[in-house]
C-alpha positions, 0 to 999 in steps of 0.5 A: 435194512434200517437202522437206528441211525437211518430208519423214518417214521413212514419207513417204520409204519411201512414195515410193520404194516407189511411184516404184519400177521406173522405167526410166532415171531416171538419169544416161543414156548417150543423154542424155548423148550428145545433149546433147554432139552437139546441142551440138557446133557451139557454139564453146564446146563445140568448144574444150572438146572439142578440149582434152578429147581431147588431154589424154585422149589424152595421159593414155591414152599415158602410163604410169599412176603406182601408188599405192605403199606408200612414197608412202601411209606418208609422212603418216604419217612425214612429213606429206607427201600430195601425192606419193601424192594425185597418183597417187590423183587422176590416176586419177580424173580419168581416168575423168571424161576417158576417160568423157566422151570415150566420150560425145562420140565417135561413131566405134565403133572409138574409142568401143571404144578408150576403153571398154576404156580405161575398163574397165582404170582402173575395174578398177584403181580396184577393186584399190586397197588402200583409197579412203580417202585417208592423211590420212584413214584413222583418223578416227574415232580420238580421238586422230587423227592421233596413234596411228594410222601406229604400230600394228600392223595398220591401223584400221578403215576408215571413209568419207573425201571421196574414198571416197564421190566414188569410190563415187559416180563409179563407181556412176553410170559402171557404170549409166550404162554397164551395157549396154557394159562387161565384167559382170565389171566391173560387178559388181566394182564393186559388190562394192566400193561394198558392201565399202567404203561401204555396210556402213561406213557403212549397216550400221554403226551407229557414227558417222562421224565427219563425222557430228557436223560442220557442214562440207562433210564431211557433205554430201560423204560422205553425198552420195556414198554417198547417190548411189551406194544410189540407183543400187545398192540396189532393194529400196525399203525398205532404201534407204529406210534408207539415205537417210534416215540420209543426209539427217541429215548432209545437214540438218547440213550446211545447219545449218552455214549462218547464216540468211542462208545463209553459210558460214565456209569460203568459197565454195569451200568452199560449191561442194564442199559445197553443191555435192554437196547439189545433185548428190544431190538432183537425183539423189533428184528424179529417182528420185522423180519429183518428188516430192522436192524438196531444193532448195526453200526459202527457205533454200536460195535463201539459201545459194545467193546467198551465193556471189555475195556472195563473187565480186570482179572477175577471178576473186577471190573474199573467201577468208576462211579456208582459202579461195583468192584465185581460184575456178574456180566450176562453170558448170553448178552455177550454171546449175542453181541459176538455174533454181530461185532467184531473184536468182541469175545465172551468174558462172563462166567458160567450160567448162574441161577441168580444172576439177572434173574430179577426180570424175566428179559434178562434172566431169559435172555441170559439162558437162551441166548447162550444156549442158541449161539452160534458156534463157529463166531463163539469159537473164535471169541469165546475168551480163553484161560486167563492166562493165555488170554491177556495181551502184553498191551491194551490202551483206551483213551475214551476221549468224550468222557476223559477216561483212560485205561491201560492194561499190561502182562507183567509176569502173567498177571493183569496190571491195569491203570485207570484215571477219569477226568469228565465233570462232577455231573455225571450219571450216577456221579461221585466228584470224583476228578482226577481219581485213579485205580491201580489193578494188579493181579486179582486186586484194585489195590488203588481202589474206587470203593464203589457204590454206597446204599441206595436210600432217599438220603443217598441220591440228595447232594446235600447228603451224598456228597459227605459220604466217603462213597461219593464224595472228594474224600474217598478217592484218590484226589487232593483236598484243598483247605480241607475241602473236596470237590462240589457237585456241579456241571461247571466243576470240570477237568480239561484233557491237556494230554494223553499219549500212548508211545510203546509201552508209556502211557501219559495222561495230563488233566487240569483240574483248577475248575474241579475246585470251588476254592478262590487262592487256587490258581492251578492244579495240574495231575500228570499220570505217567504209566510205564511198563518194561518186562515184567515190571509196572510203574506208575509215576504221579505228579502234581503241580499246584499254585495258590495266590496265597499260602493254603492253610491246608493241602492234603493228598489222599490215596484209596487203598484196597490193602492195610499199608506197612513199611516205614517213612518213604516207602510203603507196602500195599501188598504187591505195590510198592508207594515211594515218596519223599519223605523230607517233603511230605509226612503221611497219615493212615486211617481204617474205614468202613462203608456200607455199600449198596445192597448193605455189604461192608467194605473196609479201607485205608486213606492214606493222608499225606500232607506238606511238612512246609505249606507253600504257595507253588508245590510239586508232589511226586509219589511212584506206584510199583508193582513190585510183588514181594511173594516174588523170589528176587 
């Protein structure tokens, strides 16, 4: 068997030209069928079902939204992608609905219902100016997203996310389906998928630009054009071609990972990406019969545990980075990677109709998958109630990307501490060095905020560097002479320790070169973590020396929860922060954000700010989870 670390191009060229002809390898409309009826009777599947046909019926007797000009031009004018990705979107969510519904139903009058509905949607899809979504158009272009919405004809086009999720989606829905839809329909569709994915990106030899990254882009694209040529293309040889410059970006994709399998976009980020690795390479496992297998290594078991890591109490997750507070984790991604990983188990809640339902892969994926797993590895893994499932101790050190997370039971509750150290060049970075977050039962009290809107203005350093979302000033890290930390591959953190001994945890980052500030001649936070019984603390110490007396130092600390109490001791719900008020005079203000997908979050920044500035300081503050609601 081959896997992504050993398999050749002759050894891929030898394999699919021998597992050539095989019938129904795919994604199948009577599998698909039996695993929904199979599975009907089940409470969780019902609810699912019963939500599925009301919200599809009611996308079905609305009026579908065009994709306008006026609406497309407007990241270019203004910056705004919403009002246009709404429409672009709501149309493939209806597909994943209106595809699963013709699956699940087995009156033949319906099932005729929802395939012309299905045959109109995909027929539209096809009449799209382009796939590529406005954020995304021009890519390639040095000078992106400058120089790009004032030329006279467009760029050229190129394969974005959402263009190779449509390839992806549509190519598997068509074969899937072949026997039922217009022939017409059919064969528009891959008229398209040619057109629009494989002579850009396979008859091109030009590089994507997602080509050269690390992130979630090479696994996205490279995945969904990759999946749609499995579907597509028969001649053996040429597909040979295609997947192997597919599985470069796949393999860089994985490279973005540390040896111990992080990520630095989070674990949502990790669901998208990774996410889309494992629909290819179950899709390629399937084609070859075997043969290869993408999911086997050590490395990939480390990459899929890394999101347990991650995942808090009630739904939160650490969300460093443009990560959410909240993940909706896919039950059938993680269903999948219990059946070939050890140590993993099954976080994600119940099957939820909106949820992942953007692209068919996922949506479907997220379904069938659960539905097909493999009892006896799920009943070992499934995780159970949350209060029989925590451990009295989980310690992650993620020693490429210097994250550290550590989680205690403390009452039987979750009480978790996390830090990052890296650069302030990440994927989807904030400068963000230093920051931490302090979770406790149900709550990031210490708190990342998370993303902020996705607009042009956003994604630009000039712009997303002043906002509280990315930017030095809305985490939990010091502001020297009134400045934060710049944006840049050279504004780094240095590991001096981590040390995990019983139930410590100590972690010690220099963070001189994370500033641009010239009179800073050290700054050193030191995290000691420490657990007895059922009580948490968290001791904070930082060492700071100028070559001159600053004007002005501030340490800042993100909190979730609206601060009380008096001089030296402050209430944040169930943390109790201490300090020396002697040295140290604190401030609070309330904020709003506006975060991605335009919801609103509140927040305090608690300013504290040396009653004598020096030229060497030491600040000392103690986190402790105290649980006032506790009787004592």
């Amino acid at each position: 068997m081959s896997t992504v670390d050993t398999l050749t191009l002759k050894q891929l060229k030898t394999i699919l030209e021998r597992t050539a002809g095989e019938a129904d390898w795919g994604q199948r409309e009577a599998e698909c069928r039996d695993m929904l009826q199979s599975s009907s009777t089940q409470p969780e599947l019902a609810n699912y079902l019963t939500e599925l046909n009301l919200l599809g019926k009611k996308r079905l007797a609305s009026p579908r939204k065009p994709l306008l000009f006026s609406e497309f031009i407007r990241f270019g004018t203004d910056g705004n992608r919403a009002s246009f990705e709404a429409a672009y979107f709501e149309r493939r969510e209806n597909l994943s609905l209106w595809t699963m519904l013709y699956l699940a139903e087995q009156d033949e009058a319906v099932q005729r219902e929802w395939l012309e509905a299905l045959q109109n949607l995909i027929w539209e899809i096809c009449n799209e100016y382009t796939w590529v979504l406005p954020a995304h158009v021009g890519l390639y272009v040095n000078e992106y997203p400058d120089n790009i919405w004032n030329r006279p004809l467009p760029p050229r086009d190129n394969v974005d996310l959402f263009t190779a999720e449509t390839a992806f989606a549509l190519a598997e829905v068509v074969t899937m389906l072949q026997e039922r839809l217009h022939p017409w329909v059919t064969d528009r569709v891959w008229t398209e998928i040619n057109k629009r994915v494989f002579v850009v990106y396979y008859g091109d030899p030009a590089p994507q630009n997602w080509e050269m990254k690390t992130n979630n882009w090479p696994a996205v694209c490279a995945a969904g054009a990759g999946g749609a040529a499995l579907y597509g293309e028969r001649d053996s040889e040429k597909l040979a071609g295609m997947i192997w410059r597919t599985l470069q970006s796949l393999r860089a994709h994985l490279s973005g990972f540390d040896e111990d399998g992080a990520t630095p976009e989070g674990v949502m980020y990790w669901q998208y990406g990774f996410g889309y690795y494992v629909y290819f390479a179950e899709l390629l496992k399937r084609r070859t019969r075997g043969e290869i297998d993408l999911l086997d290594g050590e490395k990939i078991a480390r990459i899929s545990r890394f999101s347990l890591a991650c995942i808090l109490s009630q739904g939160q997750t650490v969300n460093f980075s443009d990560a959410p507070s909240y993940a909706e984790l896919s039950k059938g991604l993680f269903a999948k990677l219990c059946e070939s990983v050890s140590g993993m188990y099954n976080p994600a809640e119940p099957l939820r109709v909106d949820g992942l339902s953007r692209c068919w892969i996922a949506f479907s994926r997220n379904a069938f998958w659960t539905l097909s797993a493999v009892p006896s590895k799920q009943a070992a893994v499934t995780q159970p109630t949350e209060g029989q499932r925590l451990p009295l101790r989980e310690d992650y050190h993620f020693k490429g990307h210097q994250w550290v997370i550590s989680k205690r039971l403390t009452g039987g509750k979750l009480a978790v501490f996390a830090a990052k150290g890296g650069s302030n060049s990440e994927p989807h970075n904030h400068n963000d060095l230093g920051h931490f977050i302090i979770h406790v039962d149900g709550t990031s009290t210490l708190a990342d905020l998370g993303a902020g809107e996705y607009t042009r203005q956003y994604f630009q350093p000039q712009y997303r560097y002043g906002t509280w979302l990315a930017g030095s000033k809305g985490h939990s890290v010091p502001m020297i002479d009134g400045q934060g930390q710049p944006h840049g591959n050279e504004y780094c953190a240095e590991e001096l320790l981590y040390e995990q001994e019983g139930a410590a945890v100590r972690y010690s980052l220099d963070l001189t070169k994370a500033y641009s500030c010239s009179n800073l001649s050290r700054l050193v936070r030191s995290f000691e973590w420490l657990s007895e019984g059922d009580e948490c603390t968290l001791k904070l110490r930082d060492k700071v020396n100028f070559q001159n007396v600053p004007a002005s130092f501030e340490e800042v600390f993100i909190s979730a929860v609206e601060p009380a109490g008096s001089e030296g001791a402050i209430q944040l719900d169930q943390l109790l922060l201490s300090y020396d008020q002697a040295l140290w005079q604190l401030s609070w203000e309330q904020h709003e954000v506006s975060l991605i997908h335009g919801a609103k979050r509140f927040f305090w920044r608690l300013s504290f700010q040396p009653r004598e500035l020096k030229s060497e300081m030491s600040a000392e503050f103690h986190f402790h989870i105290n649980r006032p609601n506790k009787p004592n």
